[in-house]
C-alpha positions in Angstrom: 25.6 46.0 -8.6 22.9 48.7 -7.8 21.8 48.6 -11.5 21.5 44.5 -10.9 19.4 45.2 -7.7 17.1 47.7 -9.4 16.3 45.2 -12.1 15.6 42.0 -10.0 13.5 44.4 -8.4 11.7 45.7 -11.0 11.3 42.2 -12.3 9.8 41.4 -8.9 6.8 44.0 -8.8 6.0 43.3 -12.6 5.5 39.6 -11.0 3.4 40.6 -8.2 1.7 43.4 -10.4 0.9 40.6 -12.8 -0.6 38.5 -10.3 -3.1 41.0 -8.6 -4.3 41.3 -11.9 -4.7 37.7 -12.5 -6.4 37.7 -9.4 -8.9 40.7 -9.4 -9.1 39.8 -14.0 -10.0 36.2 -13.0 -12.6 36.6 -10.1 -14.3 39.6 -12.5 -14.4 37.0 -15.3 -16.3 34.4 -12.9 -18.2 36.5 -11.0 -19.7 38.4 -14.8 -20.3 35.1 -16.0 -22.3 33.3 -12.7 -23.5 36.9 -11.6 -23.4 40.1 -13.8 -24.5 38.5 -17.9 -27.4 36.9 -16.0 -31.2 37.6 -16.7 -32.1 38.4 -13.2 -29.1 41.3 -12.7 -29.8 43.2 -16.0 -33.2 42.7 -15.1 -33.0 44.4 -12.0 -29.9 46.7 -12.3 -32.0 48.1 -15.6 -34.7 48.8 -12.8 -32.1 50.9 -10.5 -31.5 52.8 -13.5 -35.0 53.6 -14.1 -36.0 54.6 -10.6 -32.3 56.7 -10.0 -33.5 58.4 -13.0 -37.2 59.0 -12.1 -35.7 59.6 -7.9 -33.8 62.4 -9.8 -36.4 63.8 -12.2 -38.8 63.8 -9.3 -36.2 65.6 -6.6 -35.7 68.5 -9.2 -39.7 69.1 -9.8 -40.5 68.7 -5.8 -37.5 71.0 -5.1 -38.8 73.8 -7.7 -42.5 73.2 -6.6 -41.7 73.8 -3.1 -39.9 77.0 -3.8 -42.5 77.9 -5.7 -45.6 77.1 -3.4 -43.5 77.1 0.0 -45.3 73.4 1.3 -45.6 69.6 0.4 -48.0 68.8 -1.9 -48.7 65.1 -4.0 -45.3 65.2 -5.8 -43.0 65.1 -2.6 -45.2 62.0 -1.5 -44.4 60.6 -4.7 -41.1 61.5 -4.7 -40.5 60.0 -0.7 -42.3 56.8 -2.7 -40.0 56.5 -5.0 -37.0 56.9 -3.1 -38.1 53.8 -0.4 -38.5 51.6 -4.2 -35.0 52.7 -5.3 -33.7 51.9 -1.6 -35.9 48.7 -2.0 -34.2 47.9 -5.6 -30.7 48.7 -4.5 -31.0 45.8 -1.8 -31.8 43.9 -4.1 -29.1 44.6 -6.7 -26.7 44.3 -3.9 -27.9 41.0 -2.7 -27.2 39.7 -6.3 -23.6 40.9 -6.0 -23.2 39.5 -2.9 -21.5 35.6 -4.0 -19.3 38.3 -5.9 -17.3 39.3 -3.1 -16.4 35.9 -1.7 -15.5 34.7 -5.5 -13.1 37.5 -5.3 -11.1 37.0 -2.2 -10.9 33.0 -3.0 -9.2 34.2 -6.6 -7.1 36.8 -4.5 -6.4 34.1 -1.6 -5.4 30.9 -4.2 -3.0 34.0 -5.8 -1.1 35.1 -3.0 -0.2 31.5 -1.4 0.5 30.8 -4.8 2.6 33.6 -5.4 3.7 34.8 -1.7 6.1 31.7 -1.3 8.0 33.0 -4.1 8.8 36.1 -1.9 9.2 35.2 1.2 11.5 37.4 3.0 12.2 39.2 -0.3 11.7 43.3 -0.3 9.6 43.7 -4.1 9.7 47.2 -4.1 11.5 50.0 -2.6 9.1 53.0 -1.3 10.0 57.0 -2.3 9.5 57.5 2.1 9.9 56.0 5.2 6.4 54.8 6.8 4.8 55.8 10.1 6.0 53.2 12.7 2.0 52.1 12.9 2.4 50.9 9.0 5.5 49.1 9.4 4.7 45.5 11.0 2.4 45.8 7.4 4.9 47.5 4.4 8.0 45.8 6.2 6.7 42.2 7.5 8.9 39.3 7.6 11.7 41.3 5.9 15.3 41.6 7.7 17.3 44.6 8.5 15.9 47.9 9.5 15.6 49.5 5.7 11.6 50.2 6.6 11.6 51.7 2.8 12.4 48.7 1.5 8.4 46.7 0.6 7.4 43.4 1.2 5.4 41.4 -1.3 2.2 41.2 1.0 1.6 45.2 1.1 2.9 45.9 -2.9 0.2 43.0 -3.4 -2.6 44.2 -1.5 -1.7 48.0 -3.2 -1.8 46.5 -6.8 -5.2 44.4 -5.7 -7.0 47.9 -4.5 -6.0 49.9 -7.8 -7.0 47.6 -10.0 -10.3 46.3 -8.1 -11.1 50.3 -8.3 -10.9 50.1 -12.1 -10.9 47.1 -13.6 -14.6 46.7 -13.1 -15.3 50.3 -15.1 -12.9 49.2 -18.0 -15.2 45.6 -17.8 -18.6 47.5 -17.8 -19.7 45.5 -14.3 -19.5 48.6 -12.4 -22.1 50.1 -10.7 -23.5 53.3 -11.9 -22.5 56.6 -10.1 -25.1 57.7 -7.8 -26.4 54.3 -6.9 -25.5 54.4 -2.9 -24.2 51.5 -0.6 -27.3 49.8 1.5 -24.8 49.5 4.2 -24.2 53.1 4.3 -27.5 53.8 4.2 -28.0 51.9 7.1 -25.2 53.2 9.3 -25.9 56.7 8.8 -30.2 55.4 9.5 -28.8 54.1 12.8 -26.6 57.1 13.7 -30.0 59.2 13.0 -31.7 57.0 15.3 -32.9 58.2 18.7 -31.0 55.2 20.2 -28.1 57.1 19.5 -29.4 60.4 20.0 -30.5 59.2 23.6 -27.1 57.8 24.4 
């Protein structure tokens, strides 16, 4: 009987498995070919490449001037010139990406009503530990009995979603390159900087 149950479950998270990656595969597909083979994107994600390199080049040669001559000259105003372009660019970049991200939870939204029926009330996985009371009401929801290492299908989903959202796009190529830094970020930690917040 146990060998039955590990089996059916087994056969359950290859399901759900299956469809995060039809979810996250299908919206990458759509989103490369409305977003990421167009002109416009290489255009300007070849232009983020360009100025991350020069930003780089740049920082090295101001760093080792300044060491050397122990003030700003020409080059650190070049380099602070450069860096508001590549901020400037990266906006822009992102702003591209932008439909992306809604094309991505409609694919993973039309998947899990699809699938989630299937699995109502059904435990798809069982976890190695029992999770903090706080995660519960999430791994455990609308599942019976007080197993709380036994997984429902929304949280194995959402897991399978996250791993392969992290690295399908890398195996696709549509990745951003490392070093190119969040807008958003940038903007939080601009605002935590700010004397608003350094007054409050």
């Amino acid at each position: 009987g146990g060998r039955i149950m590990e089996v059916f479950m087994l056969e359950r998270q290859l399901t759900v498995l299956a469809s995060a990656l039809m979810a996250i595969g299908s919206s990458e597909a759509i989103a490369w070919y409305l977003v990421y083979r167009t002109e416009r994107y290489q255009r300007l994600l070849g232009h983020v490449k360009r100025l991350t390199a020069l930003v780089d080049a740049k920082g090295e040669d101001s760093a080792a001037g300044a060491a050397a001559t122990g003030k700003k000259d020409s080059k650190s105003k070049k380099a602070a010139k450069l860096n508001t372009d590549l901020r400037r660019a990266v906006q822009q970049l992102y702003a591209a990406r932008f439909w992306t991200m809604f094309i991505s939870i409609a694919a993973i939204f039309i998947v899990y009503n699809t699938v989630g029926t299937s699995f109502s009330g059904v435990p798809v996985a069982r976890l190695p530990f029992v999770p903090l009371q706080m995660f519960r009401m999430v791994t455990h929801r609308g599942l019976e009995g007080e197993d709380f290492r036994e997984c429902c299908m929304t949280a194995y989903f959402s897991l399978c979603c996250l791993a392969i959202r992290e690295n399908l796009p890398r195996i696709m190529g549509t990745a951003l390159p490392r070093g190119i830094s969040n807008p958003v970020n940038d903007m939080a930690e601009s605002l935590e900087n700010s004397k608003f917040f350094k007054s409050s």
